[in-house]
C-alpha positions in Angstrom: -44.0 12.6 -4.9 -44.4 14.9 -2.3 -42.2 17.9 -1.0 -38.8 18.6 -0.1 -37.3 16.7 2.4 -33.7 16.6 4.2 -32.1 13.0 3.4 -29.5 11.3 4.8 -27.4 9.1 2.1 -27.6 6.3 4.8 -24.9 3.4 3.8 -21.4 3.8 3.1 -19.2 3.3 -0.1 -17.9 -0.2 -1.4 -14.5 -0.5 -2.3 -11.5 -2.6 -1.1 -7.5 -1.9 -1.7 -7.7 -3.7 -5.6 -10.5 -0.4 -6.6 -9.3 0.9 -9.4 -12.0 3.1 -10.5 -14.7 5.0 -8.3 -18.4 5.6 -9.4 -20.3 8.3 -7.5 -23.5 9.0 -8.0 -25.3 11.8 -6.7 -27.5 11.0 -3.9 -29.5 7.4 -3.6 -32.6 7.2 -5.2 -35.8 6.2 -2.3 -35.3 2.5 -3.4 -31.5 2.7 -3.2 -31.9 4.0 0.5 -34.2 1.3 1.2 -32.6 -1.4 0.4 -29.3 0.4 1.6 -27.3 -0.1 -1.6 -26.6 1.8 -5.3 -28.3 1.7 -8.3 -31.7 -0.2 -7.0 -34.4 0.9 -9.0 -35.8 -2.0 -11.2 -35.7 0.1 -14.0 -32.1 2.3 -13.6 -29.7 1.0 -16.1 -26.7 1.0 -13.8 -26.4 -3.1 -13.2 -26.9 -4.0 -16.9 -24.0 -1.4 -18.0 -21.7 -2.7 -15.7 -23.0 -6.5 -16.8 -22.1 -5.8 -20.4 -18.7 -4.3 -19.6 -17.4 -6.9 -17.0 -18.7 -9.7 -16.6 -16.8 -12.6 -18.5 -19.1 -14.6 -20.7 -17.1 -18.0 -20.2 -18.4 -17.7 -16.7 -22.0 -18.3 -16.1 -20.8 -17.3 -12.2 -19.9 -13.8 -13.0 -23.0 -12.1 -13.5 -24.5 -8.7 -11.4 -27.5 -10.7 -9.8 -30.2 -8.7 -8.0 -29.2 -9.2 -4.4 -26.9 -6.3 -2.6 -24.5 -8.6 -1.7 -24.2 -9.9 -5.7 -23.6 -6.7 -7.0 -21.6 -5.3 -4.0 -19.5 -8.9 -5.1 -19.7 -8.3 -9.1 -18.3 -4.6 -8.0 -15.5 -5.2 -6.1 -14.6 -8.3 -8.4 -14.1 -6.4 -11.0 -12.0 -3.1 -9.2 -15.1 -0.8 -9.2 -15.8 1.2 -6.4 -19.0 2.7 -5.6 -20.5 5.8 -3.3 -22.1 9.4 -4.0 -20.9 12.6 -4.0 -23.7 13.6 -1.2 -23.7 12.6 2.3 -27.0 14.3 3.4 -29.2 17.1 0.9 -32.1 18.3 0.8 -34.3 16.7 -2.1 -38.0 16.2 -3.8 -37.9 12.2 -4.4 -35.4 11.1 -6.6 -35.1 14.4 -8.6 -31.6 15.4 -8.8 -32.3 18.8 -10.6 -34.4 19.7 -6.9 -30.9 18.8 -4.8 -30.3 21.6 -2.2 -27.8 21.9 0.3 -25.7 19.0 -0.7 -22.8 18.3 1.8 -20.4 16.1 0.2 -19.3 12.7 1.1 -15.3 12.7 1.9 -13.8 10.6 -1.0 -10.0 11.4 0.1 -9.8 8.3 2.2 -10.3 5.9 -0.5 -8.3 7.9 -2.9 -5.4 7.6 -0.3 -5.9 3.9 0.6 -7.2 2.1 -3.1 -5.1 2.7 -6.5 -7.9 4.5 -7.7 -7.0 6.1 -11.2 -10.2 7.6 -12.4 -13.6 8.8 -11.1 -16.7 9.0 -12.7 -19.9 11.0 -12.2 -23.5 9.4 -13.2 -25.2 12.4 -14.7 -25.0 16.0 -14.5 -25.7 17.2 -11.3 -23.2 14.4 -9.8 -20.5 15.9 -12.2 -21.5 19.8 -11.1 -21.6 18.8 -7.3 -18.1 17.1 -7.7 -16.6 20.2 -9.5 -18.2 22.4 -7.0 -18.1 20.5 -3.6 -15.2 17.6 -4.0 -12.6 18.9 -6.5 -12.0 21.8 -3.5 -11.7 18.9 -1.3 -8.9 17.3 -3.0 -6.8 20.0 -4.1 -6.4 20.6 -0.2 -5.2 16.7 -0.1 -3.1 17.4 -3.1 -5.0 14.7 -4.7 -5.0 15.0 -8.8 -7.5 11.7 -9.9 -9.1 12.7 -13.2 -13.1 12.8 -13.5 -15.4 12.1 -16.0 -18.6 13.0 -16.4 -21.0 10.1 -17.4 -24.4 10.4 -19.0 -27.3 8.8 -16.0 -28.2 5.7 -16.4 -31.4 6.6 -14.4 -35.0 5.8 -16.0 -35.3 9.4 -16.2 -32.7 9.9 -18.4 -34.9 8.3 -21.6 -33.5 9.4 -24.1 -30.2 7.1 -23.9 -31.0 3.6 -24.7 -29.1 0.7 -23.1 -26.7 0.2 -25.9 -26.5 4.3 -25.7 -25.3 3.8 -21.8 -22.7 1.1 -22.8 -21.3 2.5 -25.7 -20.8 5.3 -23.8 -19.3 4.3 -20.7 -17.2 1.7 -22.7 -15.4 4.4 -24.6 -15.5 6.3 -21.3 -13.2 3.1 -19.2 -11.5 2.6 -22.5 -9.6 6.0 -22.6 -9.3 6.0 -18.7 -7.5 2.5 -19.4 -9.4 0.6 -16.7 -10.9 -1.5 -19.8 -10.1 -3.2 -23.0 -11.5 -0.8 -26.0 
C-alpha cells in the first residue's frame, strides 16, 4: 500500500443545468484518479446501484457501461451530479479512515447554477468532512440543500451486499423525491 502521501483529486465534477441531485464522495480512489473519473474500481458498487435505480429496462441503450464517457452520459441523463468533498488530502491508498488535511472542493457553484435539491455522501468520512468542512461553506452562501449520509458502496465496505446498497439508496432518493419509491 505504502505510506502517506499528499493527493490531488485531479478532475473536476460532472453536472450540467438539469442536476438534480449531487453525489460526493470523499476523495478518488488510485484507479479513480487514473482513469480521471468516479467510482472506477472494478469491484466498487457505485455503477451497478445507480444501474438498478435509473436505467429504464425498455431501453437496452440506457445502461452505465464501463467507459468514462458512458457513465459521465448515464449520469447526467438521468440528473445526477457527481464530485467529492476533497480537493487535495493527505491519504494512505484508498483508505478513507487515514484522510488528513482534507481541503474541500467548493460545491457552491453548482448549487447556485443546477436545481440541485439534495446531496448525498458515500460513506462516513464523506458525510463527517461535509458536516465539518462544506456545511460552513454554505451557510456563508446562505445555501440550505439537505444531505444525506449514504452507506459506501466501496469493496471495503463488505458487509453491505448489492441489494443492501440499492435498497438503501432507493429509500434514500425516494424520500428526497428525486425517485419513484
Amino acid at each position: 500500500m505504502g505510506g502517506m502521501v499528499r493527493v490531488e483529486h485531479g478532475f473536476g465534477p460532472v453536472w450540467d443545468d438539469s442536476s438534480r441531485m449531487l453525489v460526493l464522495g470523499s476523495m478518488p480512489s488510485p484507479k479513480s484518479r487514473e482513469a480521471a473519473f468516479y467510482y472506477m474500481h472494478p469491484r466498487n458498487r457505485f455503477w451497478p446501484v445507480l444501474q438498478a435505480l435509473f436505467a429504464d429496462p425498455s431501453d437496452p441503450s440506457d445502461r452505465v457501461g464501463d467507459s468514462p464517457a458512458s457513465r459521465r452520459a448515464f449520469a447526467l441523463r438521468h440528473h445526477v451530479a457527481l464530485w467529492d468533498v476533497i480537493a487535495s488530502c493527505d491519504i494512505t491508498g484508498a483508505s478513507d479512515s487515514t484522510i488528513r488535511n482534507a481541503v474541500p472542493n467548493d460545491i457552491v457553484p453548482i448549487l447556485r447554477d443546477a436545481p440541485i435539491a439534495h446531496v448525498f455522501t458515500t460513506g462516513g468520512k464523506a458525510a463527517q468532512l461535509y458536516r465539518r468542512l462544506i456545511a460552513p461553506l454554505l451557510d456563508a452562501a446562505g445555501l440550505d440543500v439537505p444531505m444525506t449520509p449514504l452507506p459506501s458502496t466501496s469493496p471495503a465496505n463488505a458487509s453491505m451486499r448489492l441489494d443492501d446498497l440499492v435498497a438503501v439508496y432507493r429509500e434514500a432518493f425516494a424520500a428526497a423525491g428525486l425517485i419513484g419509491g
